[in-house]
MITIFI-309035 format. One record per residue: x, y, z of N, C-alpha, C, O in turn. Coordinates in steps of 0.1 Angstrom, whole numbers, plus 5000, padded with zeros to 4 digits. Example, Ala and Ser with C-alpha at 12.3 -4.5 7.8 and 13.67 -1.06 7.14 Angstrom:
2
513249435078512349555078513249675078514249675085;512849785071513749895071512950005079513450115080;
END
This chain:
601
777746821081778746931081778447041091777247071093;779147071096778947201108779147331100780047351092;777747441105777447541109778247651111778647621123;778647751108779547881112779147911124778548021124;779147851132778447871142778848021158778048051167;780648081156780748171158779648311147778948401153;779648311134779048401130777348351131776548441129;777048261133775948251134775448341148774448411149;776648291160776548391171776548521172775748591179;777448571164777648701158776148771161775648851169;775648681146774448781140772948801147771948871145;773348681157771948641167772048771175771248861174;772948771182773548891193773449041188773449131196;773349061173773549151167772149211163771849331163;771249111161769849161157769349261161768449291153;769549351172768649451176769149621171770349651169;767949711171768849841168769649921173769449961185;770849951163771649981173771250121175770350161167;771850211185771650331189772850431184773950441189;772350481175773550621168773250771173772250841171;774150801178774950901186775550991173775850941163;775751121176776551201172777351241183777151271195;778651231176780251281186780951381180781051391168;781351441187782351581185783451551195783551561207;784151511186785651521190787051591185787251631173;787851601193789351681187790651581181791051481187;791151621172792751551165793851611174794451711173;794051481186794951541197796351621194796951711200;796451551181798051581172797951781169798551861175;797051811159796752001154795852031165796152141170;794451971172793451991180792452061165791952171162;792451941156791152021151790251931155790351811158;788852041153787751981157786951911145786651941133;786651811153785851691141784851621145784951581157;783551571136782451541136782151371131782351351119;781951291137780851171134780451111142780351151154;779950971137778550921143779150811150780350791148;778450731160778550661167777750551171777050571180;777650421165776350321166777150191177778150121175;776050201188776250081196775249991195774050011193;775749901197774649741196773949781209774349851218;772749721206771849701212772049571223772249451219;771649601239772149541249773949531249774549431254;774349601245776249591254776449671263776049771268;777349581264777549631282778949591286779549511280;779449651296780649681297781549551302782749551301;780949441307781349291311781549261297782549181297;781049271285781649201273781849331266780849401263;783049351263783249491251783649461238784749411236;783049481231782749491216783649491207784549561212;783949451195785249491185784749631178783549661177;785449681174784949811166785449831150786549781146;784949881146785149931133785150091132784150151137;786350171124786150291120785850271107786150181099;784950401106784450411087784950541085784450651091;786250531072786450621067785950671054786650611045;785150731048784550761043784850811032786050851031;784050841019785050891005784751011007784051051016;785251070998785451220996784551310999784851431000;782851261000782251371005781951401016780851451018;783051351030782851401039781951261049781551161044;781851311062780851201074779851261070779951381072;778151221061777651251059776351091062776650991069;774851111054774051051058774250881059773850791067;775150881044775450741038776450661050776250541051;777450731057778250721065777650671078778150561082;776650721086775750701090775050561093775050471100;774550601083773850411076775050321074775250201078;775650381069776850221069777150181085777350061088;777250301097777850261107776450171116776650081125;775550201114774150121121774550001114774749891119;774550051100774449851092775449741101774949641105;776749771102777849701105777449661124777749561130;776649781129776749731147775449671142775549561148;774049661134773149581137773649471126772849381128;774249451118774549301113775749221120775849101119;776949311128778049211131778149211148778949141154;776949321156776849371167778449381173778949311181;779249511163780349591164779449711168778249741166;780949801178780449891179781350021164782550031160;780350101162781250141146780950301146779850361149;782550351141782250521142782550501127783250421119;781850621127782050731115782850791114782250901115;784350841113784850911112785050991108785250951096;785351121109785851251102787251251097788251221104;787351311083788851291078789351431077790451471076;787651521076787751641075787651771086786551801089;788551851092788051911099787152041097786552061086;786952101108785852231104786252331096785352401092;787752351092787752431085788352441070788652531062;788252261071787852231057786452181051786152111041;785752231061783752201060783952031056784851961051;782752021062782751841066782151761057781851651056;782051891048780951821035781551951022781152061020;782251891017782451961005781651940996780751850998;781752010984780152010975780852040962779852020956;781652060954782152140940782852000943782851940954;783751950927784051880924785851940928786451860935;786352050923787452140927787652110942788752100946;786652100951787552130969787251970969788151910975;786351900964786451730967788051700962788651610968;788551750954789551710947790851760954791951690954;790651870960792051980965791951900985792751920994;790751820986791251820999791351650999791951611009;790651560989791651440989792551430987793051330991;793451530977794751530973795451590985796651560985;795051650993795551721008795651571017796851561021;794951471021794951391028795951221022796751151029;795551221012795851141004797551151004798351061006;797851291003799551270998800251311014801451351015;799351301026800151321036799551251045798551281052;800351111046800250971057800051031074799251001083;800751111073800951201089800051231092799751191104;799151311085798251391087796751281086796251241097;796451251079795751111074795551031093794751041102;796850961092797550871108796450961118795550911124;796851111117796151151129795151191127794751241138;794051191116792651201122792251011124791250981131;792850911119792550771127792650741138791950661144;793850831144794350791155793550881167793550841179;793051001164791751091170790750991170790450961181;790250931162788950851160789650691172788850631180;790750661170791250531179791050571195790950491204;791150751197791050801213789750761215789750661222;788850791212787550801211786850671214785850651222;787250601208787050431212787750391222787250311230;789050431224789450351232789150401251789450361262;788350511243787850591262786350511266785950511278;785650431255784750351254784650241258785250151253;783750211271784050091281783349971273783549851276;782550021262782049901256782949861244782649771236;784049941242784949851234785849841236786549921242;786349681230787949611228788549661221788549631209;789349771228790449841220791349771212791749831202;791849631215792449531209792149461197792949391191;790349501193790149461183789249581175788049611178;789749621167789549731159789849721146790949671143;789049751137789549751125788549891115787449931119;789349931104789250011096788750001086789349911080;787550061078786849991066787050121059787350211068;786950161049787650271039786550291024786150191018;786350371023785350341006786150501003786250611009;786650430987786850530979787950630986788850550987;788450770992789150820999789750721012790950691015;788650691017788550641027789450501029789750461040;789750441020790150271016791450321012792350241014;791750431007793450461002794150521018795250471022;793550631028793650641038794150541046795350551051;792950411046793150341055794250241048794950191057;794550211038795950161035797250211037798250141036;797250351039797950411037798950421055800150431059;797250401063797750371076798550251079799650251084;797850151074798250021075799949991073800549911081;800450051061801850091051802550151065803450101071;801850241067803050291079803650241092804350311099;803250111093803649991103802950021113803149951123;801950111115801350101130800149981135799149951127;800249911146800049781150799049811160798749711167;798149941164797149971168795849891157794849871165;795549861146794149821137794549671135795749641133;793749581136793449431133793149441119793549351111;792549511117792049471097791949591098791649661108;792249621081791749741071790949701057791549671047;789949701056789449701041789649801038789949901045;789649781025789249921016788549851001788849770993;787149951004786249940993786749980981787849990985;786750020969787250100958787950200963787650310966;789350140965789950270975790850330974791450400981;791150290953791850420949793450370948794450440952;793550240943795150210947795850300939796650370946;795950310930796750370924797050550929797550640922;796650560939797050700952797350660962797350730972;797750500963798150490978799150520979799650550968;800250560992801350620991802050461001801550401011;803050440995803850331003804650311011805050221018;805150501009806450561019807850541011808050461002;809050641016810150651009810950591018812050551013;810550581033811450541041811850441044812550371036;811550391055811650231059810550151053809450181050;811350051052810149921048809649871056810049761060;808249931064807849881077806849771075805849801068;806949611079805649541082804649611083804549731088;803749521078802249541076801449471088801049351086;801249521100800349471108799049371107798849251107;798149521105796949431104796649371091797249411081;795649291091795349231083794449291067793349351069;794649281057794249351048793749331040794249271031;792449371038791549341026790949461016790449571019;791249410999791449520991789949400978790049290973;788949510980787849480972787449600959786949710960;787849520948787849650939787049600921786749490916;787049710918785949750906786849680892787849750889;786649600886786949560872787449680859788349680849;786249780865786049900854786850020861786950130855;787349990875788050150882789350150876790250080876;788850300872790350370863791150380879792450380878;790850390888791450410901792450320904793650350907;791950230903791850040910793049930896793049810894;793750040891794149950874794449800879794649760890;794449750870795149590874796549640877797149610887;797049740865798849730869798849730886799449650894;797549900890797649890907797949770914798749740923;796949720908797149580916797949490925797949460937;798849450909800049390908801149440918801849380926;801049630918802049670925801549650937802349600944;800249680943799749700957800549530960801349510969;800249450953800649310961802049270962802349170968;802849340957804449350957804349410968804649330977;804049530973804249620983803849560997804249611008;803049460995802249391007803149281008803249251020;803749221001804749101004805849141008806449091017;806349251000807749281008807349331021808249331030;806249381024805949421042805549311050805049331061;805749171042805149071050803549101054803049061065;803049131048801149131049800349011045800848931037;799048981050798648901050797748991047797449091054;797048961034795949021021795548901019795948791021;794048971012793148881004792749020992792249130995;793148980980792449060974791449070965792149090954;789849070960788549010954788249120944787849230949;788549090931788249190922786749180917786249080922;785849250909784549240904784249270888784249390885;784149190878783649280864783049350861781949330866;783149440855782149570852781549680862780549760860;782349650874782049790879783149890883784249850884;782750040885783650110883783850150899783450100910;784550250898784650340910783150380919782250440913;783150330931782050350943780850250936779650280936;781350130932780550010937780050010949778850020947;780150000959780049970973779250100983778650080993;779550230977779150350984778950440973779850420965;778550490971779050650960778050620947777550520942;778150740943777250710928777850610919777150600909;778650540919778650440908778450270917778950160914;777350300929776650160933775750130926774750170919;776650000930776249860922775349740935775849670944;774349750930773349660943773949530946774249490957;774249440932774749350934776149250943776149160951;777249330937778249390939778649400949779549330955;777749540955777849660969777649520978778549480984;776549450977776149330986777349260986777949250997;777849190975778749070977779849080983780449000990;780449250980781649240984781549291002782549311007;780349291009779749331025780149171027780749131037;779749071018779548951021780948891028781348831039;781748961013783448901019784048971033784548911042;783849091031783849171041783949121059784849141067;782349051059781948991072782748881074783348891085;783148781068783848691065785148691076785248631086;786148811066787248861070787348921082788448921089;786248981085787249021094786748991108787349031118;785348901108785248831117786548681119786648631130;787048661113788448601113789248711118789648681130;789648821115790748871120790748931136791648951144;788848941137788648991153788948861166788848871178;789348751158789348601162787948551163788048441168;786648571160785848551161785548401156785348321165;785548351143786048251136787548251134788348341136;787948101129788548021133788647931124788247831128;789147921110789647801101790447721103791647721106;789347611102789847511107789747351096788647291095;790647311091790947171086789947071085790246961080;788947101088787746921089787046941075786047011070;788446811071787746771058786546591064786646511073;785846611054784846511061785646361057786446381048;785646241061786046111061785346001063784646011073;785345861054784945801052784845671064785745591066;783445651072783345541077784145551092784245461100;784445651092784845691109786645671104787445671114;787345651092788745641091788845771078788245791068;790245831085790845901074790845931057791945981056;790445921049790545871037791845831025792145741017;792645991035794445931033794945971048794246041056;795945931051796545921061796646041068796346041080;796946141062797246251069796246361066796546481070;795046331060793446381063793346441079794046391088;792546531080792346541094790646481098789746481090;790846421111789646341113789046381122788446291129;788946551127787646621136786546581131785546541137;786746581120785246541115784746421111784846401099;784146301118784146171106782746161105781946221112;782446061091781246091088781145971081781545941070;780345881093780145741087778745751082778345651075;777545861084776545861075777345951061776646031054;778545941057778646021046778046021033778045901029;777646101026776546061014777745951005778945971003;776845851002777445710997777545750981776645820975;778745690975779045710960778445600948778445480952;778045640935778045550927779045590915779245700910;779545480913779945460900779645480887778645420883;780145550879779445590868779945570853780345670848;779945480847780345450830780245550823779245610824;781145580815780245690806781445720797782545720803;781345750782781745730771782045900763781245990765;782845920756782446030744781945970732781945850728;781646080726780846010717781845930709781245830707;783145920703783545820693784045690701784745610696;783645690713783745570722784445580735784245490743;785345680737786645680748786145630760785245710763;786345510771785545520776786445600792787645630794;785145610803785945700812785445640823785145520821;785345690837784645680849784645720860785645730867;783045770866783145910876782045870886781245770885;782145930893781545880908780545990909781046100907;779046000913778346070919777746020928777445910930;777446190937776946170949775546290947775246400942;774946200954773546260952772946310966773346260976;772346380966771946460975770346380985769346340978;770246380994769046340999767446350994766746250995;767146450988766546550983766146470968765046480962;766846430966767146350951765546360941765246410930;764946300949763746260944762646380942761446380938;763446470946762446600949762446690931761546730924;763846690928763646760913763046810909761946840914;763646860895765146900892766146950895766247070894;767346890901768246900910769346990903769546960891;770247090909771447140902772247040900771846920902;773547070894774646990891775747010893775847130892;776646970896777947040893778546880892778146770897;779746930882780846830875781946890881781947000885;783346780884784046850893785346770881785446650878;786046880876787246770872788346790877788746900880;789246660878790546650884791546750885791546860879;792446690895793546760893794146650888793446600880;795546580890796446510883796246390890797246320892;795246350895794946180895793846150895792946230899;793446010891792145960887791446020899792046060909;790146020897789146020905788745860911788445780903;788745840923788245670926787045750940786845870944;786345620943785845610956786045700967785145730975;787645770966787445740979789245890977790145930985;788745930965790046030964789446160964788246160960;789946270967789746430966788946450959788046500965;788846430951787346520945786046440944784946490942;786246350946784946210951784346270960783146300958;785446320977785246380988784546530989783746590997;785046570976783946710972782746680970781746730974;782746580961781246590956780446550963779246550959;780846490978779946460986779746590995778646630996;780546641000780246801007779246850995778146901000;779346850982778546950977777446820976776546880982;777146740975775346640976774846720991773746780992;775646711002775246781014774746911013773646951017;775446961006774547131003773547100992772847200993;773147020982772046960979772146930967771346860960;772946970965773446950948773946820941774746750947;773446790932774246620925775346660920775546740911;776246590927777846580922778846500917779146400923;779346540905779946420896781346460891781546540881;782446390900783746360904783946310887783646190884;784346380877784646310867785746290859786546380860;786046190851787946170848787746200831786746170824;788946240829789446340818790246280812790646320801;790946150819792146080814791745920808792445860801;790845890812789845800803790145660812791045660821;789745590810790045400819791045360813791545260818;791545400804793245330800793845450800794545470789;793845530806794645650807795645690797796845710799;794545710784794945760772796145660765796645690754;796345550771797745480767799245490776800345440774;798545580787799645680793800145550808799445460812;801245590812801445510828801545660831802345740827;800745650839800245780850801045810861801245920867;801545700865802545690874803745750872804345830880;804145720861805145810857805145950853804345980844;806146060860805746180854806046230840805746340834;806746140836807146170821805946160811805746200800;805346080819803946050808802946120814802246180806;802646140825801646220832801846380825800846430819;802946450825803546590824802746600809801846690805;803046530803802846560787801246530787800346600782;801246430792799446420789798746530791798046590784;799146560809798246710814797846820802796746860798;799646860799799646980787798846870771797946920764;799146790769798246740759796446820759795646870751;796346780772794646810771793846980776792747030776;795647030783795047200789795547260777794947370776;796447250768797647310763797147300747796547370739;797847180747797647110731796247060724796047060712;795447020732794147000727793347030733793146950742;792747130733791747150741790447110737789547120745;790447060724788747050719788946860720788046780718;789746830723789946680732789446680743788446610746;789946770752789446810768787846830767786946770773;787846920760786246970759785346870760784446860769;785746760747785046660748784446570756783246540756;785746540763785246440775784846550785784346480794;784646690791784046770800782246740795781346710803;782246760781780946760776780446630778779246620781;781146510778780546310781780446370794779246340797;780846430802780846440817779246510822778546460831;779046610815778346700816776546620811775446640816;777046530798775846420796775946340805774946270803;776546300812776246150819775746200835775246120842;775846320838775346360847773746420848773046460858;773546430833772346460833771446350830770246380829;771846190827771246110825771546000834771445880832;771846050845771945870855770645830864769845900870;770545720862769645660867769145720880769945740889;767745750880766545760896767545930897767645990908;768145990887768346130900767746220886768046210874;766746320894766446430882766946510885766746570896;767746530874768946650870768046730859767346690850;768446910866768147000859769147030844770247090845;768646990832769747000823770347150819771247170811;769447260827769847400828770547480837770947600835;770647390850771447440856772747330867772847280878;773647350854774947250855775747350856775447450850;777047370865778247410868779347310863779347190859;780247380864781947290864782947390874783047510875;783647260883784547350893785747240886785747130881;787047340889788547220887789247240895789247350899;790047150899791547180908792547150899792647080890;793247260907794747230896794447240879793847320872;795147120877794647070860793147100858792947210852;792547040861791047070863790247180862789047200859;791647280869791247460869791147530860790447620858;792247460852792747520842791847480829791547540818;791447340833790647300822789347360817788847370805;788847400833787247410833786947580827785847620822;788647670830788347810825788247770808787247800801;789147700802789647680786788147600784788047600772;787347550788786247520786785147620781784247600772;785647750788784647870790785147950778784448000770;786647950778787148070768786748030753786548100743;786647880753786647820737785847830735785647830723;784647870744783447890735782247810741781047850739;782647700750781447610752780247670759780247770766;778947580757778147630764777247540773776147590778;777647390775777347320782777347370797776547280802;777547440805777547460816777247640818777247730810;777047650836775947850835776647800842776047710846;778247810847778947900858780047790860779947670863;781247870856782847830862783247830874783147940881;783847730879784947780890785947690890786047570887;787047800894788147740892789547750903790247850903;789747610912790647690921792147620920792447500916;793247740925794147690923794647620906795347520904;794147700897794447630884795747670875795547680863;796547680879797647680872797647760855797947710844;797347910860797648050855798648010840798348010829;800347980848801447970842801247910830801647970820;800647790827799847710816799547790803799647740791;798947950806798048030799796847930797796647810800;795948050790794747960788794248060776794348180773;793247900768792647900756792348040750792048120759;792448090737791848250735790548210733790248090733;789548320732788048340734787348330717787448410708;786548190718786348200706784848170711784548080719;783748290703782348290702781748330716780748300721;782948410719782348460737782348370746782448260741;782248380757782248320769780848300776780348410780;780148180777778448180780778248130792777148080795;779348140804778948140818779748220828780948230827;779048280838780248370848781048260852780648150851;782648320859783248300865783948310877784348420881;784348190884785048270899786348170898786448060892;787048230903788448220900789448230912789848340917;789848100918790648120932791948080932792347970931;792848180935794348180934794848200944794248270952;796148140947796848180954797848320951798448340940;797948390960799048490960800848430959801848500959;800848330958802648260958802548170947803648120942;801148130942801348050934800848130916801348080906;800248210915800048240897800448390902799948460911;801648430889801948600891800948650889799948590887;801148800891800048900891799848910877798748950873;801148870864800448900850799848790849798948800841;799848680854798748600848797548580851796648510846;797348650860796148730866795548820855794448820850;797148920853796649000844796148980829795349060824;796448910826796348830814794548730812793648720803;794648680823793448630822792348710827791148670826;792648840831791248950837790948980821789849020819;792248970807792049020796791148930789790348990782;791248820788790948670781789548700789788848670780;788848730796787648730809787048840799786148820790;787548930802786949070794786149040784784949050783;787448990771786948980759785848880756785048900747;785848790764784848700764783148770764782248740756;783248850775781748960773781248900787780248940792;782148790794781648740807781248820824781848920825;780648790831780948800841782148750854782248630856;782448790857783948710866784048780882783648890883;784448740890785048770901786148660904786048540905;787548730907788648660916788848700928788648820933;789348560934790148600948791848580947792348490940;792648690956793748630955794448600969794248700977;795148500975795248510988796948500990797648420984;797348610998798848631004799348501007798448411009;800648471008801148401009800548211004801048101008;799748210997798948070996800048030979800548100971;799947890981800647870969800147770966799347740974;800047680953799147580945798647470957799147470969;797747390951796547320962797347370974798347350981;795947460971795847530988795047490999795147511011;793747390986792647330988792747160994791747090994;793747130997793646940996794946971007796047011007;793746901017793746891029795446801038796146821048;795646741030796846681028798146651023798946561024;798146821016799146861010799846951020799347001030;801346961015802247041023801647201019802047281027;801147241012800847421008799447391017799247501022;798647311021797347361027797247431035797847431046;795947551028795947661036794647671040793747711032;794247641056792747651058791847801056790647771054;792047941056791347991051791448041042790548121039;792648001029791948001017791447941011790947960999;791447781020790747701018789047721019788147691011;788847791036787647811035786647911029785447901026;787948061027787348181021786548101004785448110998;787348061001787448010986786047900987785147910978;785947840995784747730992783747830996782847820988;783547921006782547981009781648110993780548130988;783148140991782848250975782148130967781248160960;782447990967782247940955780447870958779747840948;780247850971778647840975777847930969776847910961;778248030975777848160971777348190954776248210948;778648180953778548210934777348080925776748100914;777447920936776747870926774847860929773847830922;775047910941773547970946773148090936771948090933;773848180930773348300923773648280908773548380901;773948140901774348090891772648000889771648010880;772847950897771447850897769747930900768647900896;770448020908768748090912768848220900768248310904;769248230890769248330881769848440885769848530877;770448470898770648640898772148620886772048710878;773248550884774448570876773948480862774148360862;773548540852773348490838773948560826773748680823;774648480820775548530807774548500794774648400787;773848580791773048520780773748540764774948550765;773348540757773748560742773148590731771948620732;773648600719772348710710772248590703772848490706;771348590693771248520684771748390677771048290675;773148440673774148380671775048280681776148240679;774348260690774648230700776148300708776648230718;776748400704777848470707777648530721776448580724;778748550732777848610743778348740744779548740745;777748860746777949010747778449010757778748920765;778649180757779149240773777749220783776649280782;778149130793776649130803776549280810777649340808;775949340815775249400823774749400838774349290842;774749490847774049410860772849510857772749620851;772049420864770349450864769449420872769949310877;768349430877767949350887766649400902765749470900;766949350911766149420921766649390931767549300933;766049490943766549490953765449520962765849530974;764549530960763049520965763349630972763649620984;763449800964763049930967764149990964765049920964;764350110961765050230951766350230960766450280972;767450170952768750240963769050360957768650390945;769750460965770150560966771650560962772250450961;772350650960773450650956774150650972773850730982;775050580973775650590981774650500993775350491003;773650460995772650371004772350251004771350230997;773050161008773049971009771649931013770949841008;771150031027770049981033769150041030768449991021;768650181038767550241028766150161034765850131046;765250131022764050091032764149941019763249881014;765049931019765449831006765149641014765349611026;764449551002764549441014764949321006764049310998;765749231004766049140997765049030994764248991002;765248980980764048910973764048800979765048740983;763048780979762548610982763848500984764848540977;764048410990765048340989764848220978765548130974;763248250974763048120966762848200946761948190937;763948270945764248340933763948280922764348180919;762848370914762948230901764048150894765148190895;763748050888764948000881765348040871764748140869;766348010860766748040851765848030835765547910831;765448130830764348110819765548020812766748050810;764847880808765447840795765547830784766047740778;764947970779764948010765765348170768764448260768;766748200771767348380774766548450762766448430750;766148520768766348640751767348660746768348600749;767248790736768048790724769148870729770248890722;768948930743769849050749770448970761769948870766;771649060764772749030775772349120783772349240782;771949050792771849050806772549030817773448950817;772249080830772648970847771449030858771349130865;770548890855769749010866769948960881770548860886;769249040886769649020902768949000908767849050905;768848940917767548870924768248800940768748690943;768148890944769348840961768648730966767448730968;769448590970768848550979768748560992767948650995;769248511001769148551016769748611021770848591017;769548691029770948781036772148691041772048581046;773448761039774748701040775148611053776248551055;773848631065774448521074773848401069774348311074;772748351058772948221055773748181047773948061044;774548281041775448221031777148171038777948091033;777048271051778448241059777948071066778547961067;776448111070776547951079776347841074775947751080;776447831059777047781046778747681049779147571044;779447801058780647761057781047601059780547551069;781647541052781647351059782247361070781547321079;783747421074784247411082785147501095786347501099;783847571098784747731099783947671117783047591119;784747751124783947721138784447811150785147901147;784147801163783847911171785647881177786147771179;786347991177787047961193787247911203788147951211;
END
């Protein structure tokens, strides 16, 4: 599998410190005078000019935190990154009472105009800059700063490539009364589970507002944190990290840096179905076995694993992969997964739900197929369960491979998606970590009985499950006591993920497999654990953890250093308390050069 190998370039190029400047500059529009910082990569030079990033900042002003975020972004993405000022001098650059923090975001916030021109002050300033590509610029926002920078975005101007916004306050974005102007740049909205700011209703509307402007959004919500996750006194180490992670991701895509791209891997130097793409072939592909395996009152089934090189080294993770609406064979879609995931090192077991006589059913037909599906997502789920649980045993007992029986996952497509959350909600506890892509929302899914005993990630399309059934399942998540993160992506509609469908979409194909690396690295190495009390019921988790030295409010970097990459594993006997502790593993460029199939320009 190939390497991210533009961000791999990225971050090589990026290593050195960058050099931060203080600038004083004027808002050509009133001429007020304004204050921030300036960080250039280390070795740029005017033969290659740089992409840039502005940081608009939350409510207290360009201050130290501001600062440090703009060094972080030129020495991790070797961007060149200002700080900018939202505030002029004679609204002091650092407010301090809770009253003028309040009287001068509600000053900025409710006037786009005004707002436009201290960005577009901060866009002069770069663009007089021989070391940067005025052409590629983008906007990063926390808290004030993230409603700002959407607010820009809303107003059709085609000057910024990307805008994030950190906790950025949707429910104050302003959308305008006037024209319905396209949405330019590219948009990414990373928000708090627990922000009274950020509501889900926000949500729903922010993504109405972004479709009728024709925008291209991704938007990644987080459980249990509130307002200034990412910056501000309510950082969250964990969190603050992951959502930097998606961050880098994006918008090295939007600077064109990377490049999603289709190579699904293939069997023996030939396609696997016809209209597979075959950049990639892979006649050393990890080879499949066949697998028997029963529930307990007999049903029998049959699943394919692929085992990882490593095999003999154990105890190995696991992950179980179940269908979408056709068997699993040799040589079909999720067979093809579980050999991508044996390559990342994991034992993977492609397993079927519909049994070797296909329940009695002709599969072929949709009349019989349709009712089966809803039979096992809908109408029985403690049927479903069953055979997920034969799946979940037979992967822990196949011959010559040692499987860790503590750290098993379940991913689903489609049917599969939907299976593997109603897995989580009913109560099971066979498996430490869901995912689920593309699973078919509309279905509903199972209510929460005896809590929910593993986190979750959750990948949707934006065309394919409404925003209430989002909303609805952030509710069914909650009550569970779980951990969760979703993605939702604009314009993507069901399998978004299989390669040879008419909806395939390669970067939410690849965003989605990259979150889901991610999530099962910090499932497996203990930092994401849903534990339970007693009763085996599972509580509201918690985040907890380390970060190897004291963050500060509002400080990512600090003299802070990430733990070991070789994190302990998961105690197999939790205690009596709910927990999530944290334990980072590598910094986010091994997790990007992770990606299967993302590659340079």
């Amino acid at each position: 599998m190939k390497l991210a190998a533009a961000i791999l370039s990225i971050l090589a190029t990026g290593a050195g410190a960058a050099t931060v400047t203080e600038v004083a500059y004027a808002d050509g529009n009133d001429g007020s005078s304004l204050f921030g910082y300036l960080a250039t990569p280390d070795g740029a030079t005017e033969d290659d000019p740089r992409p840039a990033i502005i940081i608009l900042g939350d409510w207290g002003g360009v201050d130290e935190s501001e600062k440090e975020r703009a060094e972080m972004f030129t020495n991790d993405g070797n961007y060149v990154t200002m700080a900018a000022a939202v505030y002029n001098s004679e609204d002091g650059p650092n407010p301090e009472s809770f009253e003028d923090r309040i009287a001068l975001a509600t000053k900025y916030r409710s006037d786009p105009e005004l707002s436009k021109s201290r960005v577009d002050a901060a866009l002069a300033v770069l663009r007089e800059n021989p070391l940067v590509d005025s052409s590629r610029v983008a906007i990063v926002g926390y808290c004030l700063g993230g409603s700002l920078g959407l607010n820009y975005a809303l107003g059709g101007h085609e000057e910024i490539a990307a805008v994030a916004a950190f906790h950025g306050g949707i429910n104050t974005v302003v959308a305008g009364d006037n024209d319905v102007l396209p949405v330019a740049p590219k948009v990414l909205l990373l928000s708090g589970g627990e922000d009274s700011q950020d509501s889900t209703a926000s949500i729903i509307k922010i993504e109405d507002i972004l479709n009728e402007r024709n925008a291209t959004w991704q938007i990644t919500r987080y459980s249990d944190v509130d307002h200034g996750f990412a910056l501000g006194e309510g950082y969250d180490p964990y969190v603050g990290h992951r959502s930097h992670q998606n961050f880098y991701g994006f918008v090295a895509e939007a600077f064109g840096e990377t490049a999603f791209v289709a190579d699904a891997p293939a069997v023996a130097g030939e396609s696997v179905l016809p209209n597979w793409p075959t950049s990639v072939l892979s006649p050393d592909r990890t080879p499949l076995r066949e697998v028997k395996y029963s529930t307990d009152d007999g049903f029998a089934m049959t699943g394919y694993v692929a085992v990882p090189e490593n095999a003999s080294d154990g105890p190995l993770p696991a992950v179980v992969i179940i269908q979408d609406n056709t068997k699993p064979t040799s040589t079909e879609y999720e067979s093809v997964r579980a050999t991508m995931l044996a390559d990342l090192g994991y034992v993977a077991f492609a397993a079927d739900v519909f049994g070797d006589d296909d329940g009695g059913h002709d599969l072929t037909d949709r009349s019989q197929l349709g009712p089966y599906m809803a039979e096992l997502r809908v109408d029985d789920i403690d049927l479903a369960n069953a055979r997920v649980n034969a799946a979940i045993d037979a992967v822990k007992n196949i011959e010559g491979v040692n499987v860790d029986p503590d750290r098993i996952a379940l991913t689903g497509y489609c049917f599969g998606g939907t299976v593997v959350i109603n897995y989580a909600t009913s109560g099971q506890t066979g498996a430490k970590g869901i995912v689920s892509f593309h699973g078919g929302l509309s279905q509903g899914v199972a209510p929460v009985e005896d809590g929910i005993h593993a986190p979750m990630l959750i990948q949707s399309g934006g065309d394919d499950d409404a925003g209430s059934h989002i909303e609805d399942l952030e509710g069914v998540m909650n009550s569970g006591g779980t951990k969760w993160e979703y993605s939702r992506y604009s314009g993507v509609e069901h399998v978004f993920t299989v390669w040879d469908h008419p909806h395939y979409n390669p970067t939410a194909d690849v965003r989605s497999w990259e979150d889901m690396q991610t999530f099962l690295s910090d499932v497996f190495d203990g930092t994401l654990v849903v534990e339970t009390d007693d009763s085996g019921a599972a509580e509201e988790p918690a985040w907890g953890g380390e970060w190897g030295g004291e963050v500060q409010d509002g400080d990512m970097t600090g003299e802070a250093e990430p733990a070991p990459v070789d994190s302990p594993e998961v105690d197999p006997e939790p205690s009596s308390t709910t927990k999530t502790s944290i334990e980072f593993s590598a910094a986010f460029s091994v997790i990007l050069a992770l990606a299967y199939h993302t590659r340079a320009l």
